[in-house]
C-alpha positions as a Markdown table, in Angstrom:
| # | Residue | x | y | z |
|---|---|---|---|---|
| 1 | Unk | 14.1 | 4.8 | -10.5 |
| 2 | Unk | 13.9 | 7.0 | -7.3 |
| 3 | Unk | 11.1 | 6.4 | -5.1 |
| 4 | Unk | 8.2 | 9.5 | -4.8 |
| 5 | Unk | 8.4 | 10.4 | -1.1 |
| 6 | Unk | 5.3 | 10.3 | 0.7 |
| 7 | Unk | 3.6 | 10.2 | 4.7 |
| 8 | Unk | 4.1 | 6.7 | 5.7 |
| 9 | Unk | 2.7 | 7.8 | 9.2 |
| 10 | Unk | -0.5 | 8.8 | 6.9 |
| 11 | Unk | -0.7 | 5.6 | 4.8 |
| 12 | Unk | -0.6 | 3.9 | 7.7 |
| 13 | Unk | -3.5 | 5.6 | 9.4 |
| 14 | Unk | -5.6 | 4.8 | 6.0 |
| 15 | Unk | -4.9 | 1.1 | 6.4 |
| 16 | Unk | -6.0 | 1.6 | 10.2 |
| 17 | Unk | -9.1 | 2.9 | 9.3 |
| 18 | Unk | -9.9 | 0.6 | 6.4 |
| 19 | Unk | -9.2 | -2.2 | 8.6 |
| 20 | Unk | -12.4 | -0.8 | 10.9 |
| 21 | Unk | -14.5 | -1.4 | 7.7 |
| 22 | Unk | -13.6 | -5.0 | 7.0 |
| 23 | Unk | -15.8 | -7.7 | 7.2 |
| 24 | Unk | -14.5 | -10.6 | 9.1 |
| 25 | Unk | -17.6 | -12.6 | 10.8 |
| 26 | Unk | -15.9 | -16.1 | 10.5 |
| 27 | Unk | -12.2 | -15.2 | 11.7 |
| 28 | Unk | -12.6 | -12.1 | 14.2 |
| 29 | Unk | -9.3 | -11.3 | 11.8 |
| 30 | Unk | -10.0 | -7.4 | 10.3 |
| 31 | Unk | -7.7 | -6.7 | 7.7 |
| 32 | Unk | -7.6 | -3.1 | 6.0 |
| 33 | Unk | -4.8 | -1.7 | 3.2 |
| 34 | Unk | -4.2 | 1.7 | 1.8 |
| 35 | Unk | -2.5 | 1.8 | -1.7 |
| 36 | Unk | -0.5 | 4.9 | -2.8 |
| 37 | Unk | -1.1 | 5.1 | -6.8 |
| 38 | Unk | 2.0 | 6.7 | -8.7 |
| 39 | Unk | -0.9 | 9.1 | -9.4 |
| 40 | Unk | -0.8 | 10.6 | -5.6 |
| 41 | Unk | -4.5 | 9.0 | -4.9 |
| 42 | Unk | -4.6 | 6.3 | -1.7 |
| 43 | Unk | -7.2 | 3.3 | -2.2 |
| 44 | Unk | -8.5 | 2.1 | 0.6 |
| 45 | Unk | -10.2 | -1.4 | 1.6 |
| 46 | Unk | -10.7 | -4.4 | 4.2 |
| 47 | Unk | -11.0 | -8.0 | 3.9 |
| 48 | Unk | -14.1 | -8.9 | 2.8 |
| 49 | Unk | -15.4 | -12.9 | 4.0 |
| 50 | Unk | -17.8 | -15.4 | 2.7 |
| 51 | Unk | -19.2 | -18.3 | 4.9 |
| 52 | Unk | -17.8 | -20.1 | 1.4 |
| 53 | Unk | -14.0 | -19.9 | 3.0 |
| 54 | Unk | -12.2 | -19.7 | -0.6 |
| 55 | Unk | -14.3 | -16.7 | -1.9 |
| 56 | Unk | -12.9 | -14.4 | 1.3 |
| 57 | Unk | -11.3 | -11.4 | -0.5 |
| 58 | Unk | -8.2 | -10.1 | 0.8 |
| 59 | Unk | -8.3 | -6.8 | 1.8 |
| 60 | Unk | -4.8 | -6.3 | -0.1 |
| 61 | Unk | -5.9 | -7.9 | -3.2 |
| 62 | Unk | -9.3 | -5.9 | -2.9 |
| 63 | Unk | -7.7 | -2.1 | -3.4 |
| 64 | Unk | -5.3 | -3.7 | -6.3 |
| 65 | Unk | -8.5 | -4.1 | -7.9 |
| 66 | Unk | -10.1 | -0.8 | -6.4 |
| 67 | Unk | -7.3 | 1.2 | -8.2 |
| 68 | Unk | -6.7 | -0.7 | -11.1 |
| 69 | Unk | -10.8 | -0.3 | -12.2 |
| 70 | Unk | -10.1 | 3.6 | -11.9 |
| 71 | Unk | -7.2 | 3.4 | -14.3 |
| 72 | Unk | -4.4 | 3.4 | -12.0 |
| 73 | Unk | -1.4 | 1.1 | -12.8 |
| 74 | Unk | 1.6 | 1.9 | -11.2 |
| 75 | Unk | 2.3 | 1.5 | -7.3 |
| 76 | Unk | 4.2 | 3.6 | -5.1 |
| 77 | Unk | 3.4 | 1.6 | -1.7 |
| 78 | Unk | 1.1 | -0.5 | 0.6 |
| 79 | Unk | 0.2 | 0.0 | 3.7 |
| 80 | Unk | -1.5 | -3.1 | 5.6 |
| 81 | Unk | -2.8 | -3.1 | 9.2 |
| 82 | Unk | -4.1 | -6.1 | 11.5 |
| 83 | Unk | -4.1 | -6.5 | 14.9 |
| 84 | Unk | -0.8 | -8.2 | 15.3 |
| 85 | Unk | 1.0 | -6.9 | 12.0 |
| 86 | Unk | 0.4 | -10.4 | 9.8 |
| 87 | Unk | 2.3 | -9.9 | 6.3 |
| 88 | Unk | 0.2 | -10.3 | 3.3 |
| 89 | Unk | -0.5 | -13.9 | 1.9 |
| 90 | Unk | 1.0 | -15.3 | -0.7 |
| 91 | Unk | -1.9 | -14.3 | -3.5 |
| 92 | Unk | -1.6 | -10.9 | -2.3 |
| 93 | Unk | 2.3 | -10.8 | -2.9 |
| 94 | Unk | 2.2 | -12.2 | -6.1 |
| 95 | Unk | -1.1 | -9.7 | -7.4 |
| 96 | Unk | 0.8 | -7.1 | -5.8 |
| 97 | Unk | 4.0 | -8.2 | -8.2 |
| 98 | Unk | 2.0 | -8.2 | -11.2 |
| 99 | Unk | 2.7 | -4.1 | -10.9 |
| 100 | Unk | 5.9 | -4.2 | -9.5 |
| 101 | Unk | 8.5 | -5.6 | -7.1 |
| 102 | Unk | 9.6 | -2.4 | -5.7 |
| 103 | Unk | 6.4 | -1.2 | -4.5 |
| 104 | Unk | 6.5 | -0.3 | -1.0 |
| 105 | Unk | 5.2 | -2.7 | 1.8 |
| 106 | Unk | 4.4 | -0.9 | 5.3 |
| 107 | Unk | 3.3 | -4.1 | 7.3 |
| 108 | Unk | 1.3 | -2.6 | 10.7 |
| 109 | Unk | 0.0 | -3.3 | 13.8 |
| 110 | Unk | -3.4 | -2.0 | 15.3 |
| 111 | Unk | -1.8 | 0.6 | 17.1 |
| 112 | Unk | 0.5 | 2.0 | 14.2 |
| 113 | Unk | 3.6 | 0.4 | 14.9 |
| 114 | Unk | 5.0 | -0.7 | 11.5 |
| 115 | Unk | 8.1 | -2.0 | 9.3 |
| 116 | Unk | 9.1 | -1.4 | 6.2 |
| 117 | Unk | 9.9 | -4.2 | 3.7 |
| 118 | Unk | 9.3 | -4.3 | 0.0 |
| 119 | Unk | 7.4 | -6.9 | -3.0 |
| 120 | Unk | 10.6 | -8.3 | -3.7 |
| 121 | Unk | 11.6 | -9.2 | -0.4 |
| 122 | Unk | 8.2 | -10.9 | 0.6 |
| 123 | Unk | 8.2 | -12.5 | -3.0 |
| 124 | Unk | 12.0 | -13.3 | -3.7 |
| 125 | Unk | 12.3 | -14.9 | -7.0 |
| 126 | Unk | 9.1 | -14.5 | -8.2 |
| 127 | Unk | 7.2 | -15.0 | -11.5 |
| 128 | Unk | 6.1 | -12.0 | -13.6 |
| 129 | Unk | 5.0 | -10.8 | -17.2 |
| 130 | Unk | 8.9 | -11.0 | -18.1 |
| 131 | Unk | 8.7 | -14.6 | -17.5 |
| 132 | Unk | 6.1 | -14.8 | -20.4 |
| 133 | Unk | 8.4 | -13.3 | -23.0 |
């Protein structure tokens, strides 16, 4: 399967701005992601926090479920941005897996600065709906 081309630089940007959005009271720690749908659409959200620790939403995990309750279901890439370019948890990898392990992962840093790694790397070995069969 060859991989759509599309403006990293841009998805980027929209993970930048997202991360402006966030709500992150408790940690100071803004997170904001911008999905690219097979579909051409980018989904954008931040981390969302709770004074209850354990019901923070990721902001990773939060446009999954942005785009998936419009109908999209298949992922080109991610773009996430935080201050110092932290990588997605480990809940976020595998919710991100769930749709694919070749989707795209642009991890960022405030200013833009990124790299380029994808769901199967972060999540080597990893359980998905094949495992079921």
């Amino acid at each position: 399967m060859s991989i759509p081309e599309f403006d990293r630089e841009e998805l980027v940007a929209r993970a930048i701005e997202a991360r402006e959005r966030a709500y992150a009271p408790y940690s100071n720690y803004r997170v904001g992601a911008a999905l690219l749908g097979k579909s051409g659409r980018i989904y954008t959200g931040g981390n969302v926090e709770n004074a209850v620790y354990p019901l923070t939403t990721c902001a990773e995990r939060a446009v999954v479920v942005k785009a998936v309750s419009e109908g999209e279901r298949e992922f080109v890439a991610l773009a996430v941005a935080t201050e110092n370019a932290g990588s997605p948890c480990g809940s976020c990898r595998q919710v991100l897996r769930e749709f694919g392990a070749g989707i795209i992962v642009l991890v960022a840093d405030a200013e833009g600065v990124y790299r380029e790694t994808t769901v199967a790397d972060l999540l080597p070995d990893s359980f998905s709906a094949e495992d079921l069969k």
